[in-house]
N, CA, C and O of each residue as an XYZ file, in Angstrom:
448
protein
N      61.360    111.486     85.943
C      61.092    112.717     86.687
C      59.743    113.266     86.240
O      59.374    113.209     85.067
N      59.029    113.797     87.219
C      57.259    113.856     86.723
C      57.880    115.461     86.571
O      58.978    115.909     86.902
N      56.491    116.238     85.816
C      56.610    117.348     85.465
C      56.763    118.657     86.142
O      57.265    119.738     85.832
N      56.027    118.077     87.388
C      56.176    118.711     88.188
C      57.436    119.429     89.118
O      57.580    120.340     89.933
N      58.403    118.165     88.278
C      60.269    118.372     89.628
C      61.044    118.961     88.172
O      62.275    118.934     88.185
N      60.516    119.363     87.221
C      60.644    119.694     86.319
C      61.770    121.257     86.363
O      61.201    122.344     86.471
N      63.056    121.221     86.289
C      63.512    122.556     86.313
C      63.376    123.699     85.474
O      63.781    123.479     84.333
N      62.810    125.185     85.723
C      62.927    126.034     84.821
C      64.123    126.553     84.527
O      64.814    126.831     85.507
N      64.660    126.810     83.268
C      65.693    128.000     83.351
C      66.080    128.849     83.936
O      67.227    129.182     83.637
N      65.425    129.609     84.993
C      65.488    130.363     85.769
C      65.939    130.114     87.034
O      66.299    131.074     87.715
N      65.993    128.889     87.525
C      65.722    128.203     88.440
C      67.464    127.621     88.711
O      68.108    127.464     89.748
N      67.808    127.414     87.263
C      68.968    126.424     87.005
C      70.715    127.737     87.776
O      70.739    128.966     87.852
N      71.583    126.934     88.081
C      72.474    128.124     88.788
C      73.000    129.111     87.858
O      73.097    128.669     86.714
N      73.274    130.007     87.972
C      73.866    130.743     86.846
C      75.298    131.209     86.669
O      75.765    131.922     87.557
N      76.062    130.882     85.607
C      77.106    131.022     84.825
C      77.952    132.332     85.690
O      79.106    132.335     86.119
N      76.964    133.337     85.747
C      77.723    135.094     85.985
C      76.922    135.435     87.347
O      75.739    135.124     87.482
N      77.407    135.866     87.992
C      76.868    136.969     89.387
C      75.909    137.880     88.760
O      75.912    138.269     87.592
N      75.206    138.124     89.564
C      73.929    139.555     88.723
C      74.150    140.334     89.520
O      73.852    140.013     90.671
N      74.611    141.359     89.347
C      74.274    142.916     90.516
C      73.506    143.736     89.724
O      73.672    143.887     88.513
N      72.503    144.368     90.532
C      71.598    145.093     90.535
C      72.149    146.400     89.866
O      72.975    147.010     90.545
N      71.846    146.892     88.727
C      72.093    147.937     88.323
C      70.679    148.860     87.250
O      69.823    148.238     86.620
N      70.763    150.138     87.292
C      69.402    150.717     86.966
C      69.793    151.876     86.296
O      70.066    152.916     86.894
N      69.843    151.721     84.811
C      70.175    152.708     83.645
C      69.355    152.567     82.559
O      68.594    151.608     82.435
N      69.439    153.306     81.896
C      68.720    153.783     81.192
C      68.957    152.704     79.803
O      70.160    152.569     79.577
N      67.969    151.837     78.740
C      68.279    150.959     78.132
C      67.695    151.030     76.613
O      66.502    150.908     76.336
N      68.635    151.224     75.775
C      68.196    151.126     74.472
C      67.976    149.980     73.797
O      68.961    149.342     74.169
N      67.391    149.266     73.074
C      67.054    147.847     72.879
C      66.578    148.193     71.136
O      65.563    148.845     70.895
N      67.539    147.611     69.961
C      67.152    147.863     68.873
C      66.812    146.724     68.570
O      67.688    145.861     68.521
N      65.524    146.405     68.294
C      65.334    145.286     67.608
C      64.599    145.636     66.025
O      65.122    146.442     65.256
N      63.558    145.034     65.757
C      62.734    145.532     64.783
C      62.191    147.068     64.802
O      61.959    147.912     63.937
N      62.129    147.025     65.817
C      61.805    148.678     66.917
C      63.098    148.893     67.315
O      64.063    148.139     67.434
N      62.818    150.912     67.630
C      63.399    150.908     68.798
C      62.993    151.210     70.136
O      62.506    152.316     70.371
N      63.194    150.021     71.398
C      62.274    150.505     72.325
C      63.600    150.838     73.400
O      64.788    150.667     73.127
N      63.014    151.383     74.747
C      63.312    152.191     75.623
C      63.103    151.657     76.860
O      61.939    151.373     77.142
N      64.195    151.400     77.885
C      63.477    150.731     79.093
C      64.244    150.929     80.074
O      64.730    152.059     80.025
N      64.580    150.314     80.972
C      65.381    150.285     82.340
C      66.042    149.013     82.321
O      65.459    148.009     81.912
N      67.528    148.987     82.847
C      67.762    147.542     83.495
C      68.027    147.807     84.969
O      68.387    148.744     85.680
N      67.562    146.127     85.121
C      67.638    145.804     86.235
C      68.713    144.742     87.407
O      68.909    144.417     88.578
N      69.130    144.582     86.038
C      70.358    143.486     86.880
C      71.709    143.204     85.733
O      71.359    142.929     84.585
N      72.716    143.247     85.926
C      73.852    143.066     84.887
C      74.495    142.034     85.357
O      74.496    141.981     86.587
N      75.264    140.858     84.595
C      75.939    140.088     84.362
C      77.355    140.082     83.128
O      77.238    140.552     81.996
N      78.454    139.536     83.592
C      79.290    139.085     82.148
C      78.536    138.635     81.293
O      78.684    139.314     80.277
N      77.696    137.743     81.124
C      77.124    137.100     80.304
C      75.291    137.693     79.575
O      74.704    137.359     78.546
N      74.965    138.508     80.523
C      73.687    139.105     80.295
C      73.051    139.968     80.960
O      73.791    140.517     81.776
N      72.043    140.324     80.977
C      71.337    141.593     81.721
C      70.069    141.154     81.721
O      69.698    140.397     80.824
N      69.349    141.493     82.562
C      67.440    141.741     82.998
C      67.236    143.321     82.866
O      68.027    144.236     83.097
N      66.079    143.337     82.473
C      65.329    144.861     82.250
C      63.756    144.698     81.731
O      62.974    144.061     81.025
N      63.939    145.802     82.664
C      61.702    146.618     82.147
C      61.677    146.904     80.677
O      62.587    147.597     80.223
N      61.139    146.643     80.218
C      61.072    146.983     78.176
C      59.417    147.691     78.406
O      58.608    146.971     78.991
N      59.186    148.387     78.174
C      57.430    148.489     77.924
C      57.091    148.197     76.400
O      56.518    149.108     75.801
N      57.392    146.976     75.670
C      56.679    146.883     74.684
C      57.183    145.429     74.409
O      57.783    144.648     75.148
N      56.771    145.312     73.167
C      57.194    143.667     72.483
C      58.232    142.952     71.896
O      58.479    143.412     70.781
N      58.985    141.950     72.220
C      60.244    141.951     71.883
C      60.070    140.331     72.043
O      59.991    139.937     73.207
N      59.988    139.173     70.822
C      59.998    138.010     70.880
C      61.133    137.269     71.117
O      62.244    137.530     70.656
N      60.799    136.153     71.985
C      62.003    135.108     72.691
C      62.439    135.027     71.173
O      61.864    135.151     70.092
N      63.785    134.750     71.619
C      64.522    134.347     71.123
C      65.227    135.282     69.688
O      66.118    134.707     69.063
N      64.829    136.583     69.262
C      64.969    137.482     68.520
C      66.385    138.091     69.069
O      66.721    138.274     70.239
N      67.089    138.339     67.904
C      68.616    138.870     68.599
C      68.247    140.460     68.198
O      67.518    140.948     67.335
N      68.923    140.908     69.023
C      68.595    142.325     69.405
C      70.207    143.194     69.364
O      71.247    142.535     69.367
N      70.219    144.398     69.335
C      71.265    145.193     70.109
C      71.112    145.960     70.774
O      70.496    146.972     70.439
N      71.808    145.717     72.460
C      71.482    146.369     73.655
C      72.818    148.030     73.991
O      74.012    148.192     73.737
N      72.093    148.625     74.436
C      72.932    150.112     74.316
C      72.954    150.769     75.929
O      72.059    151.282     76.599
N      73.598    150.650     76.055
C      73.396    151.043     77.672
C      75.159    152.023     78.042
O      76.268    152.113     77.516
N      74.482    152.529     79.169
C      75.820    153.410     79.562
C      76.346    153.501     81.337
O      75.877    154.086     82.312
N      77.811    152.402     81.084
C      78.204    152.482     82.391
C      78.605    153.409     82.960
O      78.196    154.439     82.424
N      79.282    153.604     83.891
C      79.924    154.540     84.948
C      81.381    154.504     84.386
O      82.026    155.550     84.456
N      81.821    153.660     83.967
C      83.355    153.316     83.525
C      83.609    154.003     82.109
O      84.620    154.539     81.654
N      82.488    153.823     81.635
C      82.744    154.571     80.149
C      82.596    155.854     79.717
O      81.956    156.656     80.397
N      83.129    156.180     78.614
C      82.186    157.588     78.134
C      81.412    157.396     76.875
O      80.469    158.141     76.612
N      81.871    156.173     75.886
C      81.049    155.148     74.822
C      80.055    154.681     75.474
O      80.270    154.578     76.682
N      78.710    154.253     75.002
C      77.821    153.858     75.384
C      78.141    152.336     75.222
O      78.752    152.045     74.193
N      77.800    151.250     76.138
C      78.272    150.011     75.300
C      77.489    149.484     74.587
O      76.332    149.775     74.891
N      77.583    148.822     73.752
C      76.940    148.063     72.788
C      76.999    146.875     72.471
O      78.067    146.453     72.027
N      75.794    145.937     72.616
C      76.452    144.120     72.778
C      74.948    143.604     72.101
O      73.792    143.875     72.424
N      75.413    142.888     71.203
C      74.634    141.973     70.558
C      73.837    140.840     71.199
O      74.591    140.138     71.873
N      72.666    140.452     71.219
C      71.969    139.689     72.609
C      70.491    139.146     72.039
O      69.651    139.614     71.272
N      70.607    137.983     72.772
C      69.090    137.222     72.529
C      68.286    137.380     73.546
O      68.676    137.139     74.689
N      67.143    137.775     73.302
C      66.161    137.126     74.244
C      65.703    135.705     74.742
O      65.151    134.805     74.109
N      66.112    135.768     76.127
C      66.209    134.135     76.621
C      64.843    134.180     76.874
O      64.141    133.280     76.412
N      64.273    135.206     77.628
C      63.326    135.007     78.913
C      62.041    136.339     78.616
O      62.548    137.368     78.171
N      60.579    136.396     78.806
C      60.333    137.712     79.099
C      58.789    136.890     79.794
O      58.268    135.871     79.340
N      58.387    137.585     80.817
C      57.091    137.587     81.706
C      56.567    139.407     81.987
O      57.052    140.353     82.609
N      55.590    139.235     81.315
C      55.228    140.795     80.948
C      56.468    141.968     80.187
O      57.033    142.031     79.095
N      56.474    142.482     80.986
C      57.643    143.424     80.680
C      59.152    143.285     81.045
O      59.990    144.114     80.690
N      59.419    142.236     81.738
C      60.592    141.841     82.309
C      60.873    140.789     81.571
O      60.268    139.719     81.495
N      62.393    141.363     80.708
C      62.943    140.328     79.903
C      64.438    140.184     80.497
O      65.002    140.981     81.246
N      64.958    138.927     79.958
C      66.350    138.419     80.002
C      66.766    138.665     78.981
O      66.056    138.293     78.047
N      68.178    139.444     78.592
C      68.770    138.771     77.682
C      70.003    138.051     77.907
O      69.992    137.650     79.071
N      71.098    137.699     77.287
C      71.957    137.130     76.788
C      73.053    137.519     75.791
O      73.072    137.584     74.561
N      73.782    137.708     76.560
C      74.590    138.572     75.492
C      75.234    137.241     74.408
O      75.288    136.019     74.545
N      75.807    138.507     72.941
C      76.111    137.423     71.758
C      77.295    137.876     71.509
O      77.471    138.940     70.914
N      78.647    136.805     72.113
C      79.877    137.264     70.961
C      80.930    138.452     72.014
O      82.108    138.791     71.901
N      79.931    138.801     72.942
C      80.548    139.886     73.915
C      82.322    139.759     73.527
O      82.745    138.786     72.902
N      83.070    140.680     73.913
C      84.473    140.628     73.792
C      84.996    140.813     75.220
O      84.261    141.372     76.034
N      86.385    140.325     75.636
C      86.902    140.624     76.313
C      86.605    141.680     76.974
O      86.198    141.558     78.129
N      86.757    143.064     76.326
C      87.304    144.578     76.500
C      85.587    144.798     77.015
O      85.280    145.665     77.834
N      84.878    144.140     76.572
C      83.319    144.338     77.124
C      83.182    143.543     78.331
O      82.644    144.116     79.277
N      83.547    142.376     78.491
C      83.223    142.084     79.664
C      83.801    142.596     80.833
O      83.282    142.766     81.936
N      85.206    142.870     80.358
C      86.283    143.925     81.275
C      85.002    144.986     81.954
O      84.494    145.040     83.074
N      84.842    145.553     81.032
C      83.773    146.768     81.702
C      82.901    146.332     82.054
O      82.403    147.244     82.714
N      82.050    145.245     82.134
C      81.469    145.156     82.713
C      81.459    144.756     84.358
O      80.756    145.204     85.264
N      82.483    143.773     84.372
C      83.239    143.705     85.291
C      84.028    144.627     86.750
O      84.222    144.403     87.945
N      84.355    145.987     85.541
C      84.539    147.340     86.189
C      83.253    147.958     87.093
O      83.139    148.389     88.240
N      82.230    147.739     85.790
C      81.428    148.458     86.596
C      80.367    148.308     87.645
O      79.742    149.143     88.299
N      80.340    146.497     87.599
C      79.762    145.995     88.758
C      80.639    145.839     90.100
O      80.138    145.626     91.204
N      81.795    145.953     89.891
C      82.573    145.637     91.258
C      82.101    145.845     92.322
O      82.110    145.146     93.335
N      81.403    147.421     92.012
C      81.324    147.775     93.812
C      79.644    148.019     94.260
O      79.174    148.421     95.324
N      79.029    147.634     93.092
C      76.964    147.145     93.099
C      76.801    146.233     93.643
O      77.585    145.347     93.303
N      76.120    145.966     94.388
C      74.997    145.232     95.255
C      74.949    144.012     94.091
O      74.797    144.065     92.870
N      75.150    142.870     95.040
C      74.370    141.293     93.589
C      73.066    141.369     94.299
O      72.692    141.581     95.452
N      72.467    141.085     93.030
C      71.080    140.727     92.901
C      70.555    139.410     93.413
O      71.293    138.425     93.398
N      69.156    139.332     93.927
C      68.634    138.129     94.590
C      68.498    137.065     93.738
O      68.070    135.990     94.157
């Protein structure tokens, strides 16, 4: 296969549905930075970060659904980032977390 037919990660099908969701995002890594997401999954989330956050660095993501009154909190790698738009990946997620997450995408728009 030449390099060119070459698949990206991005490209490849994905594991979880993404619906479009847009809250407010705490991201502790070495920093703490501040951003937006943009798409939620069982398995992970996309979001705007305005600052620096290296592939592959595990992080903890803080965000707040509609279902909860706890903020959730999920342990996560950086798969992916092109400027300010990163992927992560959640680490270890539990049941009772994906439950909610689950909850709270039910009735959001999936993402393109």
């Amino acid at each position: 296969m030449s390099s060119e037919h070459k698949q990206h990660p991005w490209t490849l099908p994905r594991a979880h549905s993404r619906f479009l969701l847009d809250v407010r995002l705490v991201v502790r890594a070495k920093e703490i930075q501040h951003g937006r997401t943009k798409d939620i999954a069982e398995g992970g989330l996309g979001a705007t970060i305005p600052g620096e956050i290296g592939i592959g660095e595990i992080v903890e993501l803080e965000l707040q659904l509609n279902e909860t009154t706890e903020p959730l909190k999920l342990k996560a790698e950086v798969r992916y980032r092109r400027g300010f738009q990163y992927g992560f990946k959640f680490l270890h997620a539990t049941e009772q977390q994906r439950e909610l997450i689950r909850k709270a995408t039910h009735d959001l728009r999936m993402a393109p």
